[in-house]
N, C-alpha and C positions, 0 to 999 in steps of 0.2 A: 442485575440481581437474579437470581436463582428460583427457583421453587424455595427452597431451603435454605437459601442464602439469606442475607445481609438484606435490608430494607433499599428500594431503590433510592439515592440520593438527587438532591437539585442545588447547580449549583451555575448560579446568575453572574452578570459581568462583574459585578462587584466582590465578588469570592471568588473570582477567575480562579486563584493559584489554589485553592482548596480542589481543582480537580485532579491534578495528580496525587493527592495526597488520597483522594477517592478511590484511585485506578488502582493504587499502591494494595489499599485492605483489600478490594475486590479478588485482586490477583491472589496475595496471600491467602483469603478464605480459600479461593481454590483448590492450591497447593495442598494449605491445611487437610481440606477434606480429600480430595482427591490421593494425597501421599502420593504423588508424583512431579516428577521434574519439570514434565512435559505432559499438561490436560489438554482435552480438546475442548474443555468449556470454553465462554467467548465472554469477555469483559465488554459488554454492549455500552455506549457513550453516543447519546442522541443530541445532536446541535441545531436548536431553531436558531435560527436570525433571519433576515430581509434580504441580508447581504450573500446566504451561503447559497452554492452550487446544490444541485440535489443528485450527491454521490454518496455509495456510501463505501468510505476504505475498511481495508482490514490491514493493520498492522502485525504481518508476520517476526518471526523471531529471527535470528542470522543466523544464517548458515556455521555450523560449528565442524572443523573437523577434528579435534581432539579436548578430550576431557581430560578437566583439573583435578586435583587432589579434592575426593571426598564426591568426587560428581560420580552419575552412574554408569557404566561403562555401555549403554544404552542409548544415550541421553545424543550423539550425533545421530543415530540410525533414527531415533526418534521423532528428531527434528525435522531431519528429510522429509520422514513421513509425515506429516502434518504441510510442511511444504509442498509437496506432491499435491497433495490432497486439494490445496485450492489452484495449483498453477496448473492442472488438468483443466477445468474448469471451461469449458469455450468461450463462455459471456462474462468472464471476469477479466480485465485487463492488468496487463503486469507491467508495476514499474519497477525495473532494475536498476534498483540505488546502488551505484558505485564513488566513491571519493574520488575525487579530482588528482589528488596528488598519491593516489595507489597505480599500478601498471595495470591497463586495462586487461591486458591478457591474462592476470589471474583473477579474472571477475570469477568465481563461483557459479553467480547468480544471473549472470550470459549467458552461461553455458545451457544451467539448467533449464532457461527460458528457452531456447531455442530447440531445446530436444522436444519438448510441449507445443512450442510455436514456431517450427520452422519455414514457414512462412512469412512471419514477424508482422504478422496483421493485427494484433493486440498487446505486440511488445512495446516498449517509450525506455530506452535506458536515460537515466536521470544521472546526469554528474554533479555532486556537491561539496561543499567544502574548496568552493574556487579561491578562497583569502589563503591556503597555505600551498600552495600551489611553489614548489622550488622556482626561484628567481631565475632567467634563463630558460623554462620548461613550460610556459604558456604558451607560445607557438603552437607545440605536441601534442597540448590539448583542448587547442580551437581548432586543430585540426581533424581531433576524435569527433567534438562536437558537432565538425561540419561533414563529419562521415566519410570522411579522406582515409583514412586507418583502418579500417577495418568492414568486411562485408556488410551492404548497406542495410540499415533497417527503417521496414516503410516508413515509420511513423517519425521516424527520425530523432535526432538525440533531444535532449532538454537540459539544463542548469542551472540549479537554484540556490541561495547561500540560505540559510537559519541565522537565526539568531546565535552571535557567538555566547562564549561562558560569563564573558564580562556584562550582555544584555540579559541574561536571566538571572544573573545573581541580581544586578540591579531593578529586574522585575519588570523589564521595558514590557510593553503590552504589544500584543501581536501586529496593531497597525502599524506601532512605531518601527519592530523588525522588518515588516514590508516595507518601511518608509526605505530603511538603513539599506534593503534591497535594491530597492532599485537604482537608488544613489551609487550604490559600491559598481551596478552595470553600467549604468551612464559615465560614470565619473575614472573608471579603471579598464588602463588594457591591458589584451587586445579587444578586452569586451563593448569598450567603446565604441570603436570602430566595424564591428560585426555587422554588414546590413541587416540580415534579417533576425530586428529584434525579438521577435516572437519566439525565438529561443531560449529565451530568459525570463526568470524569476517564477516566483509561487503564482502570482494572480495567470501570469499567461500558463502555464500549468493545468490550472483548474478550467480553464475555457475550453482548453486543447481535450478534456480529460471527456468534456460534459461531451463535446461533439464524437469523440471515441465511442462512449455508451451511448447515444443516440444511435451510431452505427450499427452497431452490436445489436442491440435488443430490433433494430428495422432488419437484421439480417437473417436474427436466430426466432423469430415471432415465427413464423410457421412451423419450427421447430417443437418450439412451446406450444402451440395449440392444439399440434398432432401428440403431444405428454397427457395435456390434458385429455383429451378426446379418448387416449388410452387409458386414462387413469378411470376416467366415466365410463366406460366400459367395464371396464375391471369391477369396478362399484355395484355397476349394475347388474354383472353376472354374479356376483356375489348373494345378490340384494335377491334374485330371484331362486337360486339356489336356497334359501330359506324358507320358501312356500309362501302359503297363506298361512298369516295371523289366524293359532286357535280362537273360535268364539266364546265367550265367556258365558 
């Protein structure tokens, strides 16, 4: 919620499905107000539980390169720009989601990771969507997975399946699609047979993700405290620059 926005909402396990429906107005107040396609406001969505990692995503938009009937003739250049904006970032890590059954060499969003991180010390390309994978063409891409295809990246690939259209019309709940998870990688090849499982699914994901930022912020911490130290500076030249408080 906003200054000016919409009241913040709460919404418990038991209303699960009322949170996209929350995310929906949020977004629309946006738009509403902002009269743009593309805002850089942020639909903020805070998750306590026992069970969660202490990351916090940001769900960019996809990559567009051409606009539809009635869109703004803006609206690609725009998006870039806002993509820019956090894939610059040094201490934010980038997962490049690509689908399984698309040719990885017209990833997009490879590309643009790599001109930012060519190094690929914060990149994790994420392959998903393994269930429509053409029959015949699994080989090709346990072979992407396993970094045989294409120039290595450190952190190495990852692959995850979601929940299909048929579990959220049914309303299966998140545990039950992690269940469906890991069944489809135990039970289907070549995934079966992959030794190292740790390449698979959401939960190993999220393990892989926490030790990333732990990396991260032990890397860029003196970074940070030499901002700080600058900022306090700055503060304090400021602060002095105003004299002494007249006496009353």
């Amino acid at each position: 919620s906003g200054r000016n926005g919409p009241p913040a909402e709460t919404v418990c396990e038991e209303n699960w499905t009322d949170l996209t429906r929350s995310i929906a107005r949020a977004q629309k107040h946006i738009v509403d107000v902002s009269g743009k396609e593309v805002a850089r406001d942020v639909v903020s969505v805070k998750i306590s539980s026992p069970h969660c990692e202490n990351l916090t995503l940001i769900d960019l938009p996809g990559i567009v390169r051409a606009t539809g009937k009635g869109e703004s003739e803006s609206l690609a250049k725009d998006i870039q720009s806002l993509i820019e904006d956090y894939l610059l970032n040094p201490r934010c890590v980038i997962l490049a989601v690509h689908p399984s059954n698309v040719d990885f060499h017209n990833s997009q969003i490879m590309a643009e990771a790599r001109k930012v991180d060519p190094e690929t010390k914060r990149t994790i390309p994420v392959l998903t969507k393994p269930d429509l994978i053409e029959q015949g063409a699994e080989a090709s891409v346990r072979d992407l997975l396993l970094g045989l295809k294409t120039d290595s990246f450190e952190r190495g690939f990852h692959m995850v399946k979601g929940r299909s259209q048929a579990s959220l019309s049914a309303r299966d709940s998140i545990d039950v699609g992690l269940d469906h998870e890991d069944a489809f990688f135990r039970n289907t090849q070549p995934w079966r047979d992959t030794e190292d499982k740790n390449l698979f699914g959401t939960k190993n994901l999220r393990i892989k993700l926490s030790v990333i930022l732990m990396q991260l912020i032990r890397d860029t911490f003196p970074s940070i405290i030499s901002e700080m130290k600058d900022e306090k500076n700055g503060a304090l030249a400021d602060f002095i620059v105003l004299g002494e408080a007249p006496q009353v």
